[in-house]
Residue, then its C-alpha position, 0 to 999 in steps of 0.5 A: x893226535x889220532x881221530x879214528x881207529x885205522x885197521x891194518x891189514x896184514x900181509x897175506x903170504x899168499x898173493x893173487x896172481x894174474x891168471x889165478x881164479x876167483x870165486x866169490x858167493x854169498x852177499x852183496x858184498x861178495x859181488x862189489x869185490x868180484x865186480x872189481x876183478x871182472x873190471x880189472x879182467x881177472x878170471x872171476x865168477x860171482x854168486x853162480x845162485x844168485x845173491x844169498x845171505x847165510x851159511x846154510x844157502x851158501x853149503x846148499x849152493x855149494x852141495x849141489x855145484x859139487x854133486x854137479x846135479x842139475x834142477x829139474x821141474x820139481x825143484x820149482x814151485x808156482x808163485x804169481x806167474x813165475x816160477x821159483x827156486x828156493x834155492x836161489x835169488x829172485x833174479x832167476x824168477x821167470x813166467x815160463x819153466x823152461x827159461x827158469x831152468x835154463x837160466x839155472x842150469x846153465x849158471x850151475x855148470x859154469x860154476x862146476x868147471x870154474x871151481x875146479x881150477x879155482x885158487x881163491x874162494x871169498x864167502x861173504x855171510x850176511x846173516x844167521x836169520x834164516x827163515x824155514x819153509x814149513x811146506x817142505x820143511x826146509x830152510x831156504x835162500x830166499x823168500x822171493x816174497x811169498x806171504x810170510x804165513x808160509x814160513x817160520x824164522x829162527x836164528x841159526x844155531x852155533x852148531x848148525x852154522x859151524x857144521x855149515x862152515x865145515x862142510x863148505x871149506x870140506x866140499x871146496x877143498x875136495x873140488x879145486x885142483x889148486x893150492x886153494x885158499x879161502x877168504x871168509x868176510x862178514x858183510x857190513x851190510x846191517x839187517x835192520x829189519x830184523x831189529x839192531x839188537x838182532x842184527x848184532x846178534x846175527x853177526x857175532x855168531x857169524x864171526x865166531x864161528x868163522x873164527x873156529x874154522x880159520x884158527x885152525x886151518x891153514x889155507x883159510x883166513x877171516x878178512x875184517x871188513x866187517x869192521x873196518x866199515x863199523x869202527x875205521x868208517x865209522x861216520x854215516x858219510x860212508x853209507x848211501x842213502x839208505x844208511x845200511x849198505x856201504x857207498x862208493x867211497x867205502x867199497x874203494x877204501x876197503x878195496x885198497x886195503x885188501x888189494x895191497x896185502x893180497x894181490x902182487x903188485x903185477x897183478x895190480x899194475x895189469x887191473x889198473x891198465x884195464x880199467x883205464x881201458x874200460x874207461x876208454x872204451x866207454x869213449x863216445x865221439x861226436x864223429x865215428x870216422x874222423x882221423x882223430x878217432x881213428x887213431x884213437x880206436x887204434x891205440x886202443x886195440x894196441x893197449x889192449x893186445x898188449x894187456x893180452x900177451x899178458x895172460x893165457x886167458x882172454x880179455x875184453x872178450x865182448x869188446x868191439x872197436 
């Protein structure tokens, strides 16, 4: 007898090897799979823009990583003491310019020579809610919590979030110098404030049109965690408190399932010692020179050059012992 409906993946053809890289942007869910990697340290960056949430932020992102330009001055405006990008999370928000900018720049140039080598591209999509800022008449990433008079919500439409797609997939397969492949997901994460039914609404059209693409693309492919989450997790003790993003448990659980038909078993045995090594480091003793810590601490370092001879990259780049 079968209490619920488990959703299996299928076997990808293509695995992620070792020393393979891997660029995740959109959502926060994006960021849950690349904290993952970076644990296991495998070469990953993660939202180089900061958390963003529909087709047309993510392309925005991505035009201006593959035209390499830099902001400037005027892409910012003044809001309540900080300085602003539209095109990006609150989290780059500063009370002086030049740190703003830096804090940008920086990001966005680490971003183009990382996807030059870049095999593997996970975009989460979250939403087709977009809201227009009508001063400058431009759909933007992030309202960073200005008053809502100064924009104008809609939803995307079915056109506009394909050509978004298109030109997306179009720009990454013209940056990267690799066999690439890219992994679209909807994120589970449910956008209750714009209403249920819009919610629903939102989603379906992001999964149709992602859809479209991959049926007729070889090197991209729809990985369904947004419904592994709503009917094989399909019980409230798999969220957090908040009921709409997904907890411990359910990241872990969707987390295997993409594991074992994506990544070699190689590769997985190489993330699993590392994150017992993160473990480890995490280690505080009551004496910092007694024998037995001593020991201990040289074990480790030997674990770890052992990890290295592994793989060309290095690893556990920031850690002191």
């Amino acid at each position: 007898m079968l209490f619920r409906t488990e959703i299996q993946l299928a076997e990808s053809k293509q695995k992620i090897q070792a020393e393979d890289r891997i660029f995740s942007i959109g959502s926060c869910f994006a960021t849950e799979m690349a904290s993952i990697f970076a644990s296991g340290q495998l070469q990953t960056v993660n939202n180089p823009f900061g958390t963003i949430f529909h087709p047309v932020a993510v392309n925005n992102a991505l035009k201006r990583i593959y035209e390499g330009r830099e902001y400037t001055e005027e892409d910012f405006i003044y809001h309540q003491g900080k300085y602003i990008s539209l095109d990006h999370h609150t989290s780059f928000d500063d009370q002086y310019l030049h740190k703003s900018l830096d804090r940008i720049n920086q990001s966005l140039n680490e971003a183009v020579e990382f996807l030059r080598e870049a095999k593997w591209i996970i975009i989460t999509y979250g939403t087709s809610w977009v809201y227009e800022f009508t001063e400058q008449n431009r759909i933007v990433a992030n309202c960073h919590k200005i008053p809502q008079k100064h924009f104008s919500k809609r939803l995307l439409s079915h056109l506009e979030i394909t050509d978004a797609i298109s030109e997306t997939v179009n720009m990454l397969k013209d940056i990267s110098s690799q066999e690439l492949q890219v992994l679209f997901t909807i994120s589970p994460v449910r956008h209750v404030k714009d209403g249920i039914v819009e919610n629903q609404r939102s989603k379906s059209l992001l999964i149709n049109a992602v859809h479209e693409l991959v049926e007729v693309s070889e090197y991209c492919e729809y990985l369904p965690v947004y419904e592994i989450l709503m009917d094989d997790l399909r019980d409230y003790r798999f969220y957090k408190e908040d009921l709409i993003h997904p907890n411990n448990q359910a990241i872990q659980y969707i987390w295997e399932k993409f594991s074992k038909a994506y990544i070699t078993p190689e590769t997985l045995d190489f993330m699993k010692e590392n994150l017992k090594i993160n473990q480890a480091l995490l280690h505080r003793p009551i004496q910092h020179n007694s024998e037995e810590y001593i020991i201990f601490k040289e074990k480790l370092k030997e674990r770890i050059a052992q990890q290295q001879q592994k793989v060309h990259h290095n690893i556990f780049r920031d850690v002191r012992i």
